[in-house]
Backbone bond lengths (Angstrom), bond angles and torsions (degrees), N, CA, C in turn:
res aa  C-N    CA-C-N  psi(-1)  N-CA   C-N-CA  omega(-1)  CA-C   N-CA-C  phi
1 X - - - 1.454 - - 1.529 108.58 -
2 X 1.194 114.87 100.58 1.711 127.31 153.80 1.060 107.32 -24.61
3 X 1.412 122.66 115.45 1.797 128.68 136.63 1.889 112.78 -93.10
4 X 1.631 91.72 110.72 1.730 95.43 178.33 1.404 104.64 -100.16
5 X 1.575 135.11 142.46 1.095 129.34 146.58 1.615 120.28 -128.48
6 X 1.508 106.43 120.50 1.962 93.42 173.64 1.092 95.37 -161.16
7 X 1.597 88.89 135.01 1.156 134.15 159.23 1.861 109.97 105.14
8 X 1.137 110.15 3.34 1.439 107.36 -173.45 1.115 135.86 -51.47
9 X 1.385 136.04 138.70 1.309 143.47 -162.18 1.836 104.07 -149.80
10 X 1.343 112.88 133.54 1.367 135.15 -162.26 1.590 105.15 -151.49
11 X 1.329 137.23 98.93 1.310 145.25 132.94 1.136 140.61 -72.43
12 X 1.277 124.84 145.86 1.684 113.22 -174.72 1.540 93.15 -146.88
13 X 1.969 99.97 103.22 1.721 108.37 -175.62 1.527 106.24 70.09
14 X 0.872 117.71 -137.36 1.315 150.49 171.28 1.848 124.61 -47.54
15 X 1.744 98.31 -42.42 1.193 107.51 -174.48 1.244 109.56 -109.15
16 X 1.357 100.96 153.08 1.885 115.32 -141.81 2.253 79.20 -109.43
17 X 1.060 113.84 87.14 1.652 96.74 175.57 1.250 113.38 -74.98
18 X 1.662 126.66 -48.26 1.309 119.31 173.01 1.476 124.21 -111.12
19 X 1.122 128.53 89.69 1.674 130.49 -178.65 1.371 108.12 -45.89
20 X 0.840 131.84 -91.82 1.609 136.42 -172.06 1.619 116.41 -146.54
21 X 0.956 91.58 104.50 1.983 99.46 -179.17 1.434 111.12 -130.82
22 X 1.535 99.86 145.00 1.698 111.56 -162.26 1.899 95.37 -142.87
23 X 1.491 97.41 131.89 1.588 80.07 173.59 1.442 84.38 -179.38
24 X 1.489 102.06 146.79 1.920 120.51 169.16 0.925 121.19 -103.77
25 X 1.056 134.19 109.19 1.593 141.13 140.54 1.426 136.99 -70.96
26 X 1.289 107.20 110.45 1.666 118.38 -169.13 1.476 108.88 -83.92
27 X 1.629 105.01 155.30 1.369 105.51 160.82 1.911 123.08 -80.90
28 X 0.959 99.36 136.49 1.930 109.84 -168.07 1.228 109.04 96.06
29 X 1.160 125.11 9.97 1.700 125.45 173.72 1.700 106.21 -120.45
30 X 1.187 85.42 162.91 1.886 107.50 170.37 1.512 108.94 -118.14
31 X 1.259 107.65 114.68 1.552 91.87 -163.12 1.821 86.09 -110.54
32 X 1.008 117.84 140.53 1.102 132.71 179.38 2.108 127.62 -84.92
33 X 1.122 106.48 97.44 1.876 103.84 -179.53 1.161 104.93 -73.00
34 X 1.545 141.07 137.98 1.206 144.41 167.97 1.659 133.32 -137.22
35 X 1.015 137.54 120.04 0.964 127.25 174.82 1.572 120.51 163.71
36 X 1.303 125.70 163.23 1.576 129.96 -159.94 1.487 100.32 -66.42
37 X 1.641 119.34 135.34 1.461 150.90 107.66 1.590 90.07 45.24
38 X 1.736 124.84 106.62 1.041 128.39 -166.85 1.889 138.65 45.47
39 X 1.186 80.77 31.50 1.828 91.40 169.58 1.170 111.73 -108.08
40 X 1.394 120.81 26.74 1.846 139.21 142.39 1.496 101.09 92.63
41 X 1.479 117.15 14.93 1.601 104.19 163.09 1.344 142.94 -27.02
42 X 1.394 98.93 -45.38 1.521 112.37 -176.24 1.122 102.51 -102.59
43 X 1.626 148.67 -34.95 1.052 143.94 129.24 2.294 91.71 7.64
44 X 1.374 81.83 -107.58 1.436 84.89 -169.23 1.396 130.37 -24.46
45 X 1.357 92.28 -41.58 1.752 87.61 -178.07 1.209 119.75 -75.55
46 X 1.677 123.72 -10.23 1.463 127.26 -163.84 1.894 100.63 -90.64
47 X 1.690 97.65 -25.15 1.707 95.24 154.90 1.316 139.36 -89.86
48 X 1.500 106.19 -21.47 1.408 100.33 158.17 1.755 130.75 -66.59
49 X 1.752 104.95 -21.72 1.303 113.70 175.58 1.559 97.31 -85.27
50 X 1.199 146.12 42.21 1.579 145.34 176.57 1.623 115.81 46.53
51 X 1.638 140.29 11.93 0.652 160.02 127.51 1.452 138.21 -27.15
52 X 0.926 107.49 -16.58 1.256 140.35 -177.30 1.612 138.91 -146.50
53 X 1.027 135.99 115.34 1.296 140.14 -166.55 1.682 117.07 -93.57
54 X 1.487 124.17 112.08 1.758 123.70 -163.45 1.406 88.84 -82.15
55 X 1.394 98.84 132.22 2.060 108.12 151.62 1.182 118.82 -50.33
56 X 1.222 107.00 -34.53 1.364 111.65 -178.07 1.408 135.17 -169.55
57 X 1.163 136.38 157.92 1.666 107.55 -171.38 1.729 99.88 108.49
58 X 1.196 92.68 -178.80 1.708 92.12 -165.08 1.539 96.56 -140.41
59 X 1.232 148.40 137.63 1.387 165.57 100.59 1.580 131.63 -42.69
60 X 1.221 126.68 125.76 1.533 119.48 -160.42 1.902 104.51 -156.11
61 X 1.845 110.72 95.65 0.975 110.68 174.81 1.649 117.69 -84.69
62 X 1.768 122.20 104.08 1.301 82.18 -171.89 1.632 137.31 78.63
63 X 1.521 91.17 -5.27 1.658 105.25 169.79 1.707 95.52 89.00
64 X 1.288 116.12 11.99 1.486 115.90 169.40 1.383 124.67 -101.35
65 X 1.141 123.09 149.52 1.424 127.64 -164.34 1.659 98.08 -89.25
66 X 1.065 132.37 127.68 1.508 113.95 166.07 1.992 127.82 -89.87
67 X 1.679 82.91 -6.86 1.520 88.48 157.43 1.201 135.86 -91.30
68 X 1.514 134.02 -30.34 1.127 142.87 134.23 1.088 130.79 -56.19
69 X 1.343 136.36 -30.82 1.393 155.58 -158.80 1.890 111.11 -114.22
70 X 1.112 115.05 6.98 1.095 93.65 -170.01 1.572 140.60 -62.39
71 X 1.048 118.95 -48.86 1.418 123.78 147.96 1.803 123.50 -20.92
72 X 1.422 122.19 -32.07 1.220 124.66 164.80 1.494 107.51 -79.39
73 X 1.258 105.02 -43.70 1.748 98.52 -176.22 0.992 121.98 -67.47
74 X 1.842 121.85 -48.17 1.317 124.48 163.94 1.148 118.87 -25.04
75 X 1.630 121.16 -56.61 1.836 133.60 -172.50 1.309 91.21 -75.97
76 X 1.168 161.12 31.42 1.325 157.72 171.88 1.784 106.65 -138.69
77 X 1.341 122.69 -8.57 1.225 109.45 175.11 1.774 112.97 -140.10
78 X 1.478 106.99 -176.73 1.741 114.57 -153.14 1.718 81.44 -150.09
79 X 1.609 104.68 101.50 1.140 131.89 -166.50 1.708 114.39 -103.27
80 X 1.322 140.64 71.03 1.320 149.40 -171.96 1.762 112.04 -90.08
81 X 1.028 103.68 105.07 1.615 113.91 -167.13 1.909 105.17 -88.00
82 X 1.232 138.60 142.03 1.194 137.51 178.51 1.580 108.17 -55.45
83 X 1.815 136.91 -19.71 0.746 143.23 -169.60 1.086 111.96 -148.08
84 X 1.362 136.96 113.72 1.667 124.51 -165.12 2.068 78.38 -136.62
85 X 1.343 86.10 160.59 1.838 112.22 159.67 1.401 118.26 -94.47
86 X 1.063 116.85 154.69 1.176 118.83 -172.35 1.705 105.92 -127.59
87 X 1.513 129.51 153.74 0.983 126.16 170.01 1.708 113.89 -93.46
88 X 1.704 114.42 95.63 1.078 120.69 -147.71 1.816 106.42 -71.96
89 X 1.136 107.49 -16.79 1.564 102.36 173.85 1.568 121.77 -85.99
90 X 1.468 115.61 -6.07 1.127 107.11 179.56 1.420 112.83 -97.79
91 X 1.573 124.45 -172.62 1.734 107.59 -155.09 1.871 78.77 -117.15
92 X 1.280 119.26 -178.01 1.420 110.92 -160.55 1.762 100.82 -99.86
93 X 1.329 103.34 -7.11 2.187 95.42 148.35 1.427 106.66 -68.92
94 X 1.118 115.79 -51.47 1.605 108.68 -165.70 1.646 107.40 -62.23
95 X 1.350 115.72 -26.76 1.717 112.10 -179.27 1.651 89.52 -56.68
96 X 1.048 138.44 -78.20 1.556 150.43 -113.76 1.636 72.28 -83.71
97 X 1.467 126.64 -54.74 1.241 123.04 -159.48 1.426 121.94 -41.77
98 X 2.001 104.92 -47.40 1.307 119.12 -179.52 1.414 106.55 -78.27
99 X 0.939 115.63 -17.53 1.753 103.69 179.28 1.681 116.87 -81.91
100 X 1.434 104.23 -33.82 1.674 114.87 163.39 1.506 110.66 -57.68
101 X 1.040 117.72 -40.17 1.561 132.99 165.52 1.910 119.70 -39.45
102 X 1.443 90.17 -72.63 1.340 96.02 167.12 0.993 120.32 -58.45
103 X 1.696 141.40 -34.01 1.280 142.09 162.94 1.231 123.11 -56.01
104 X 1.678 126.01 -12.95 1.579 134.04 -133.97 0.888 97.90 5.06
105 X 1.122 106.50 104.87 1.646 142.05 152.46 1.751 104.56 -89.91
106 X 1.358 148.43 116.01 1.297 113.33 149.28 1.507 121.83 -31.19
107 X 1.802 94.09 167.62 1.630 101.00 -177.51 1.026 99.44 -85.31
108 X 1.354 132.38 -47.46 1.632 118.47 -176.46 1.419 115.31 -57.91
109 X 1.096 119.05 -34.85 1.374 122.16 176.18 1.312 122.52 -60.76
110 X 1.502 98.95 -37.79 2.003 107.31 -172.37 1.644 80.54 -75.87
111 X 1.185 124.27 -78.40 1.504 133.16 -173.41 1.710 93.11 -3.21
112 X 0.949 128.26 -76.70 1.662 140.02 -149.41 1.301 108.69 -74.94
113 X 1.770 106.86 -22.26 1.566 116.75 -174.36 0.983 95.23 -62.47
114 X 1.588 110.79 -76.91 1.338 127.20 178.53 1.693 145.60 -24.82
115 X 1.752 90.03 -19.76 1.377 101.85 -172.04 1.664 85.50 -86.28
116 X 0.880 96.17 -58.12 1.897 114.99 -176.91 1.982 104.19 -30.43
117 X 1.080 91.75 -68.64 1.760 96.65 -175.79 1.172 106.13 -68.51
118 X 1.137 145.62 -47.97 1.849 138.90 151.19 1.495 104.09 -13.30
119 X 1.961 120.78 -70.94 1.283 107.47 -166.95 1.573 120.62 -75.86
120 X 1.554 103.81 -9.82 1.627 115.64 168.80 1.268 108.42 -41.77
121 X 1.403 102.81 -72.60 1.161 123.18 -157.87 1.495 109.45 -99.47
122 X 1.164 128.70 47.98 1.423 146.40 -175.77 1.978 111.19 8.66
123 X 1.135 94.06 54.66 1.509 124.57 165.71 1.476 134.31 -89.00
124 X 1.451 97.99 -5.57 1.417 98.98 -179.40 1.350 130.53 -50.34
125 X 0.963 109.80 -44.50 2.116 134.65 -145.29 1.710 83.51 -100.78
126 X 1.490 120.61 10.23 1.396 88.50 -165.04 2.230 81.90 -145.83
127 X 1.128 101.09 2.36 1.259 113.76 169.80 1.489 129.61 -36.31
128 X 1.603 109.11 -31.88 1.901 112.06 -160.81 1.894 65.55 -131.43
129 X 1.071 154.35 89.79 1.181 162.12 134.57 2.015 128.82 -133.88
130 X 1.197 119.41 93.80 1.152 132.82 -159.32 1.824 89.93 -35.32
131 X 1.327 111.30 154.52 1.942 152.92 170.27 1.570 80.69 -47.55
132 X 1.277 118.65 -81.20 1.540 119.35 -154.10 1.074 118.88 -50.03
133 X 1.565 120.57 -18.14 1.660 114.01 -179.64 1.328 114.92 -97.62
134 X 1.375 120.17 20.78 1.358 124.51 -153.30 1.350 101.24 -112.63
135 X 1.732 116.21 116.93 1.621 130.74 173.49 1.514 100.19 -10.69
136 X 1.822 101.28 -162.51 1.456 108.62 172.82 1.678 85.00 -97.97
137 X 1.558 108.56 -41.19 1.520 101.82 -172.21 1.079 127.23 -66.32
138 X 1.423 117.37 -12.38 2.014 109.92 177.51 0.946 81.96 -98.51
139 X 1.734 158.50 -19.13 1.432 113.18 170.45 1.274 114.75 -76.75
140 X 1.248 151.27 -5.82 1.655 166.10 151.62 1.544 84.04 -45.25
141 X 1.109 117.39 -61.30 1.701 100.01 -149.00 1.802 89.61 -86.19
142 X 1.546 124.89 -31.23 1.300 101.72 172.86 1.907 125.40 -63.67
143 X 0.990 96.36 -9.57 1.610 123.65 -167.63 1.374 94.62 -70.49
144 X 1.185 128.84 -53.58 1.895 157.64 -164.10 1.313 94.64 -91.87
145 X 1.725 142.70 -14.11 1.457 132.39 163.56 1.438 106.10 -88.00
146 X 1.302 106.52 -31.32 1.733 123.92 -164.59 1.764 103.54 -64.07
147 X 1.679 112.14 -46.02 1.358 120.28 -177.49 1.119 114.57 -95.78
148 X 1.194 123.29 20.92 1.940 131.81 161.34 1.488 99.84 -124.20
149 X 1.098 140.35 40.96 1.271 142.55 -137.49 1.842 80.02 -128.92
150 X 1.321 121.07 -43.02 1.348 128.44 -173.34 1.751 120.46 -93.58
151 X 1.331 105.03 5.53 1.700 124.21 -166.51 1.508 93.12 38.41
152 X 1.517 103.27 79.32 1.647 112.09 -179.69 2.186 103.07 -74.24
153 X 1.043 100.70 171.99 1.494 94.66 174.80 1.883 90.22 -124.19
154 X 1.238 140.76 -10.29 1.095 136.60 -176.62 1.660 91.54 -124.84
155 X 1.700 114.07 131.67 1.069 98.22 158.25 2.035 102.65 -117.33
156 X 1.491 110.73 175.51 1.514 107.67 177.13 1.941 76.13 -131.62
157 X 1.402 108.76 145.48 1.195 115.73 172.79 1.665 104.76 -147.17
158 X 1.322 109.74 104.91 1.942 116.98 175.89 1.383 88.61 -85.54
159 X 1.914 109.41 124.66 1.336 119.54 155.55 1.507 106.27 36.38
160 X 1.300 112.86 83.22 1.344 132.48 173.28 1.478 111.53 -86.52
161 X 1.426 125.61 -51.98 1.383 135.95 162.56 1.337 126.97 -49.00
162 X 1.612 118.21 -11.22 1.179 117.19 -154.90 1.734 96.80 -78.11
163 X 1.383 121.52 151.31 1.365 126.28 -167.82 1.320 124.01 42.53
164 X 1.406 116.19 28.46 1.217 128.66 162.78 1.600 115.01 -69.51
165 X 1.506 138.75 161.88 1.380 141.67 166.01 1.623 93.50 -102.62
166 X 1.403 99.07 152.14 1.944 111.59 176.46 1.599 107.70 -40.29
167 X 1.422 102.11 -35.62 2.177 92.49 -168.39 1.710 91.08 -80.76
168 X 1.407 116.15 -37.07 2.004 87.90 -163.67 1.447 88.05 -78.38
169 X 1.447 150.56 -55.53 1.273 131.90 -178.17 1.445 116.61 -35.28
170 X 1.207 123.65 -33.01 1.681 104.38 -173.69 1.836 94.05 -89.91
171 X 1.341 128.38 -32.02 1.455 108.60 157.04 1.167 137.43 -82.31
172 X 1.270 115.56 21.02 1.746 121.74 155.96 1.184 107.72 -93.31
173 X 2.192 115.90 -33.14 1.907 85.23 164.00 1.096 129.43 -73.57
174 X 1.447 114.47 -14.79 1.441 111.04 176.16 1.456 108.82 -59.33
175 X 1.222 117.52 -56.36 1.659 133.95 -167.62 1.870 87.34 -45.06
176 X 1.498 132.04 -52.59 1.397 118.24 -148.55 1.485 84.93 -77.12
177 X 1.448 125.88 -67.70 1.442 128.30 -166.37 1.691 116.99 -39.18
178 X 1.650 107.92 -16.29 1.154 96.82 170.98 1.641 117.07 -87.85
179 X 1.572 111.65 -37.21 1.411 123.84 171.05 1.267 124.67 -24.74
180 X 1.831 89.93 -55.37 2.159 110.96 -179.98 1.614 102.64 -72.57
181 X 0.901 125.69 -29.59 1.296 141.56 -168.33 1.785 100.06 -57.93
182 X 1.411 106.45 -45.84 1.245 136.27 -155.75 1.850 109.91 -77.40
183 X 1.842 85.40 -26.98 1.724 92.96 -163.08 1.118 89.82 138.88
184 X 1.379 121.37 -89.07 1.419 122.88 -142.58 1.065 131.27 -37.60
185 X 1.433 121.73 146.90 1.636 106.53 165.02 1.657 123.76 -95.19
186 X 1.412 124.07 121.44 1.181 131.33 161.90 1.397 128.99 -113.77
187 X 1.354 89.33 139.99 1.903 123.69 -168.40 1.544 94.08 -94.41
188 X 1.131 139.14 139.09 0.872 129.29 163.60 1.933 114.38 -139.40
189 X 1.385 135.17 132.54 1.635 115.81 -158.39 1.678 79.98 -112.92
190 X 1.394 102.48 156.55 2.437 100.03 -176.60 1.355 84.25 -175.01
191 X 1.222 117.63 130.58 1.319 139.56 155.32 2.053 103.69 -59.28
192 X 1.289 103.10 -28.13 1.552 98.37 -150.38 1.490 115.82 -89.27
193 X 1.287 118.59 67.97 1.467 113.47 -151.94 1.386 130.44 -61.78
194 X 1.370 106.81 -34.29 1.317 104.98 142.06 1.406 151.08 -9.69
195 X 1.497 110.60 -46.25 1.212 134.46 174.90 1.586 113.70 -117.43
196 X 1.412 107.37 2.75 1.487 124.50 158.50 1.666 105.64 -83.18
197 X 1.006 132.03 -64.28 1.558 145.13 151.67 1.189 99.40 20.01
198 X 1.607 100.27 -93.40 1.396 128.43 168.45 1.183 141.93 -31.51
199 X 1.508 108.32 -36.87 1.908 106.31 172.24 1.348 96.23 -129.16
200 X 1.213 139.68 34.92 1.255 126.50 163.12 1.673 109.09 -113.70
201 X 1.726 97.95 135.56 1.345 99.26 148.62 1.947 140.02 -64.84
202 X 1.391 101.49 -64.27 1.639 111.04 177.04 1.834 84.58 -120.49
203 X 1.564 104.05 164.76 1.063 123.52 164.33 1.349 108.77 -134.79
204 X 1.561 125.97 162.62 1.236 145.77 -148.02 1.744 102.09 -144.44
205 X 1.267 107.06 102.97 1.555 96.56 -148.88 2.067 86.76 -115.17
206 X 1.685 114.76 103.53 1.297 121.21 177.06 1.998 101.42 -98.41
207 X 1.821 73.09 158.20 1.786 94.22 171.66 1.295 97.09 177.64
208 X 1.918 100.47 130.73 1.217 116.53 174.12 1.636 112.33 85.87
209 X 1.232 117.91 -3.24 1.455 117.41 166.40 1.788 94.74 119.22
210 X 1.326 135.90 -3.42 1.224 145.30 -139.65 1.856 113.62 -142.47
211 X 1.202 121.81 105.48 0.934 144.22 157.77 1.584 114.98 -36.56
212 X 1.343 118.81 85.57 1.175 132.14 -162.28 1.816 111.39 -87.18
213 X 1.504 123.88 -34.65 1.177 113.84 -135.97 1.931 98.21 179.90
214 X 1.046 101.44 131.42 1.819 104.45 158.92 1.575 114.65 -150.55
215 X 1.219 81.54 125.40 1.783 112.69 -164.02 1.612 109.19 -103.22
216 X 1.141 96.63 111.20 1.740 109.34 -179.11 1.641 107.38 -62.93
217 X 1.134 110.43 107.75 1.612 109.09 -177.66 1.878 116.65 -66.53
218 X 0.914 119.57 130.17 1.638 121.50 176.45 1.436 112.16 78.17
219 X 1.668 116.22 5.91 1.331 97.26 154.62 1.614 127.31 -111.32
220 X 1.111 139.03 -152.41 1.697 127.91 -165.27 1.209 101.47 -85.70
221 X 1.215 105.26 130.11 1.705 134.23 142.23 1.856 91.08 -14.19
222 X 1.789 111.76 140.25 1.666 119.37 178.85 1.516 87.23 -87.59
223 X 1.359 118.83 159.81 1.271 136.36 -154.65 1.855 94.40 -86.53
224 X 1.451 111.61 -22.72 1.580 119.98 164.98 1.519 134.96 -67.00
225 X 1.570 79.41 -4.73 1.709 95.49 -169.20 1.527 108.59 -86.82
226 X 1.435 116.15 106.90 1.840 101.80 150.53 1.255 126.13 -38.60
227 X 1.201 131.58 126.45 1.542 115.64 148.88 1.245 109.18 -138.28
228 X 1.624 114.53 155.67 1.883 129.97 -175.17 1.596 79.25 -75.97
229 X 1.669 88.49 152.61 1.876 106.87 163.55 1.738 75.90 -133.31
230 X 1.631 100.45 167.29 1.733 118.39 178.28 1.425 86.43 -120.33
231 X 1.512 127.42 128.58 1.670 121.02 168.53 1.760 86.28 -113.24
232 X 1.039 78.46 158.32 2.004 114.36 171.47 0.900 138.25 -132.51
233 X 1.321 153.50 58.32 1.774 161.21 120.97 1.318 128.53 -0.70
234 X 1.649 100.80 129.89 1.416 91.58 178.41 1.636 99.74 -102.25
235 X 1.564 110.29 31.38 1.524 118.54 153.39 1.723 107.54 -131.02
236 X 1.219 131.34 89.41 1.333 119.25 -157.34 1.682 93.99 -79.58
237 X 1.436 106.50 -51.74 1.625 102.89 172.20 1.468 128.11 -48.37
238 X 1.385 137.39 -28.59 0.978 155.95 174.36 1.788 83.62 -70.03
239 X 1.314 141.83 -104.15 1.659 161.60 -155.63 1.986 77.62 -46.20
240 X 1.070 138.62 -89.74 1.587 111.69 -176.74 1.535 121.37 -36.86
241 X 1.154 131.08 -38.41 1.548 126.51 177.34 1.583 116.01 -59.44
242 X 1.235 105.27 -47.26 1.360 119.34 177.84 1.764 102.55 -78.28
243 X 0.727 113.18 -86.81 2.049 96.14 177.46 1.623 110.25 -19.22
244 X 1.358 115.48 -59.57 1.381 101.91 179.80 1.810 128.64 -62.63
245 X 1.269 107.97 -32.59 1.271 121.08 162.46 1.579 113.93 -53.03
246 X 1.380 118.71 -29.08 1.467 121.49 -173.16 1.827 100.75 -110.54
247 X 1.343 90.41 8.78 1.879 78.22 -175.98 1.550 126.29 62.12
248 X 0.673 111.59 30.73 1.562 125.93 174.92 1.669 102.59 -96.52
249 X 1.143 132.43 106.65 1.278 137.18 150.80 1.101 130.16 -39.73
250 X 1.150 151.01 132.61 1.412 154.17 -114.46 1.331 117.97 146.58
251 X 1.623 91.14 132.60 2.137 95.90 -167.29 1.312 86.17 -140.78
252 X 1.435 132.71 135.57 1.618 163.19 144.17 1.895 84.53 -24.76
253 X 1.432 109.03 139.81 1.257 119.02 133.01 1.696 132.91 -137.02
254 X 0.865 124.83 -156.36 1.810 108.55 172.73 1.220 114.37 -76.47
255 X 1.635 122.33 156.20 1.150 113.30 169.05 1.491 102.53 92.67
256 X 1.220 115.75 0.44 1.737 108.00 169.21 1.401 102.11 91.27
257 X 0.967 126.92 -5.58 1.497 129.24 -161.26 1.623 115.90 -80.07
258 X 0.690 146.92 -167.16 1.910 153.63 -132.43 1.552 113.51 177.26
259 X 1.142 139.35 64.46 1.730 112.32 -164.11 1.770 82.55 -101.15
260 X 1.443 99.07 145.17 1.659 134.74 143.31 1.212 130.86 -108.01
261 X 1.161 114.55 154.85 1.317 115.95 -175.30 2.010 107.89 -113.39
262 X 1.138 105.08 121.40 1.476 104.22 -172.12 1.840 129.54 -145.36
263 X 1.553 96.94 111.83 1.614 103.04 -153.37 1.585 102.96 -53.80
264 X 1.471 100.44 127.78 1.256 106.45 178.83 1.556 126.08 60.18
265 X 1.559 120.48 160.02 1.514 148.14 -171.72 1.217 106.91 -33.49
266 X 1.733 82.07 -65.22 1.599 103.08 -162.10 1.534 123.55 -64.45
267 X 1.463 104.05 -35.84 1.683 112.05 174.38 1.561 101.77 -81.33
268 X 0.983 105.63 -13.46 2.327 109.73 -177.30 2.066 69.42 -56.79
269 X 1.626 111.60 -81.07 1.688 133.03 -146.33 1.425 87.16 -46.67
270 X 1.063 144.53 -66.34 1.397 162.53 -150.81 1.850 93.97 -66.64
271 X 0.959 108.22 -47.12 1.783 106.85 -169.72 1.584 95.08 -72.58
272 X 1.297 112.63 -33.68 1.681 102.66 177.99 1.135 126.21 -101.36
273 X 0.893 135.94 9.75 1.787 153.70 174.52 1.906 100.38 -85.87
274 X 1.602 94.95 -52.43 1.877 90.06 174.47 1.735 107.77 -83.78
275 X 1.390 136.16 -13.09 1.230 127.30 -179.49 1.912 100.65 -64.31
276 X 1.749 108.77 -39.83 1.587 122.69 -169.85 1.015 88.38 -61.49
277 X 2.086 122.17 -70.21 1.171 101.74 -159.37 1.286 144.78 -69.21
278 X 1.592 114.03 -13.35 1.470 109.67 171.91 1.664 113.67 -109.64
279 X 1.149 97.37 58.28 1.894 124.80 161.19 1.829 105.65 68.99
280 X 1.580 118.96 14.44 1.186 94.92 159.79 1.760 138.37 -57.29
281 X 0.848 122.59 161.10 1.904 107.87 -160.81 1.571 90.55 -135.34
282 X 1.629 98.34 76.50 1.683 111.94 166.79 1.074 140.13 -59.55
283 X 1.266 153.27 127.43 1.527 125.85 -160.39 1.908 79.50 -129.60
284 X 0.972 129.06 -30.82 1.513 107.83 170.29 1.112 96.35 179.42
285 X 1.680 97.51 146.48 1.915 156.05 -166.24 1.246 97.14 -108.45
286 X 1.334 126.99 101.90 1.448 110.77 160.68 1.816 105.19 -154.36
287 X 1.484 100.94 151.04 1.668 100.77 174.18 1.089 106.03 -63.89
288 X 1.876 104.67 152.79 1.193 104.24 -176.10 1.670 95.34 -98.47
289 X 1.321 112.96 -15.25 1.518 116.14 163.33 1.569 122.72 -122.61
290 X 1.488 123.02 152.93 1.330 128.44 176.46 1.535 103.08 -55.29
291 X 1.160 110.40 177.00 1.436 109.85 163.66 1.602 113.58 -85.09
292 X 0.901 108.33 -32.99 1.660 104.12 177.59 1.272 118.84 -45.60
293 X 1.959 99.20 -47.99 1.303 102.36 158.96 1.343 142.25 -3.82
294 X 1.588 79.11 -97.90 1.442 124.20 -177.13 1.857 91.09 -35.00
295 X 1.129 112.74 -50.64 1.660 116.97 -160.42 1.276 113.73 -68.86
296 X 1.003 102.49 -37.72 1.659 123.72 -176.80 2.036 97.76 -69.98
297 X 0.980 109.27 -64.87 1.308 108.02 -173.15 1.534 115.80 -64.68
298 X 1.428 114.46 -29.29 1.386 117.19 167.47 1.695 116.52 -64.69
299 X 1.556 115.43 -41.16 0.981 123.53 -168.86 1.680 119.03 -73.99
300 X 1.362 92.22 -4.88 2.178 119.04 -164.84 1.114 107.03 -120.56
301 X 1.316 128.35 3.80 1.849 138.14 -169.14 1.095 107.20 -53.40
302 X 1.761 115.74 -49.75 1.559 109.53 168.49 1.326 127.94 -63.78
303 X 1.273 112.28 7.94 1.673 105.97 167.17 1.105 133.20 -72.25
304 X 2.023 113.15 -28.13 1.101 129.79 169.19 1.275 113.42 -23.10
């Protein structure tokens, strides 16, 4: 199921939250939203989840309108908000229960859902335990049972990771990569790019209300692109003599390390093929940023 958006625009008074943003989301991908602290992320997603009404511009789930259509889209999507409420007296079966409810879901059916998205989302052991005692991070991951609760085929997920620990973050990318895997299409908005890197296909990189940029995740750095490499020697004086001899710019950082800056892949491969061949003794080549990075920060330069 296609998620289309172009041209959208969303104000509130005075303030312009979304200027104009355009971007596709496929089914079997994770397409990644990115970008700095009021550049209308969630804005967007609160209209793609029908929540929201665009000034202007067009939205298309699936060839569905979500302003006219909402009720079809709703039953077609798995809606995870950066901040949700919880119904603190009920135990976290009974959340999934009432939300299957509102969907009519049968009971046997929700019953079985429920068991299912518990072990998804490693909820089990914590199943007959009231909402209110629950971390920030098991409500994130109950949040992520709550919006598969409808076997959505589109999911929208604002900062899903947020108050996560390192082990449930690396099994929530697993959890998405299996989703896309599945079909579905997921949107997902994360400050944490790092862990955007990792389970994203393309990213959609906004600022300022404006759809700047989409960056194919996991393939090469554009040959225009700066990027830092960190080198490592078990002759560091020797690997500075030789960079400077070749003009390669180069600044010390902690850790023994070496970073350069070097346009594109191919001159990264090329800068280390001649460091091997004329007897530098490398112990490691590595970016000092992902490429998403790199994109993201290139694409935000005027923020400085």
């Amino acid at each position: 199921m296609t998620l289309e958006v172009e041209g959208v625009r969303r104000a509130f008074g005075d303030v312009l939250a979304v200027d104009s943003i355009s971007l596709t989301a496929r089914p079997g991908e994770v397409t990644a939203l990115i970008g700095p602290n009021g550049s209308g992320k969630t804005t967007l997603l609160l209209m793609l989840a029908t929540l929201l009404v665009p000034d202007q511009g067009t939205i298309r789930v699936d060839g569905l309108d979500p302003v006219t259509q909402p009720a079809q889209v709703r039953a077609r999507i798995g809606w995870m908000p950066d901040g949700f409420g919880t119904w603190d007296a009920l135990t976290v079966r009974e959340v999934l229960h009432t939300v299957a409810a509102a969907y009519r879901i049968a009971p046997d059916v929700a019953r079985a859902r429920t068991e299912e998205l518990l072990a998804t989302v490693h909820l089990s052991d914590l199943a007959d335990r009231r909402a209110r005692v629950l971390s920030r991070g098991q409500k994130q991951r109950l949040g992520l049972a709550r919006a598969l609760v409808n076997d959505p085929s589109v999911l929208l997920l604002d900062e899903p990771a947020s108050g996560l620990d390192p082990r449930s973050r690396i099994e929530l990318r697993d959890v998405l990569r299996g989703l896309a895997a599945q079909g579905r299409t997921v949107l997902v908005s994360s400050h944490i790019l790092t862990e955007l890197q990792e389970v994203a296909d393309r990213a959609v990189i906004v600022a300022r209300g404006r759809s700047l940029e989409t960056q194919e995740v996991g393939g090469h750095v554009a040959a225009t692109t700066p990027a830092a490499y960190r080198i490592s020697s078990l002759d560091p004086e020797r690997l500075g003599a030789w960079l400077a001899d070749h003009h390669v710019p180069a600044t010390r950082v902690g850790g023994g390390l070496t970073e350069v800056h070097v346009l594109g892949e191919e001159n990264a491969a090329r800068l280390l093929a001649d460091l091997v061949r004329d007897g530098v003794r490398v112990t490691a080549f590595t970016p000092s940023q992902g490429a998403l990075e790199t994109a993201y920060l290139a694409a935000t330069e005027d923020r400085r």
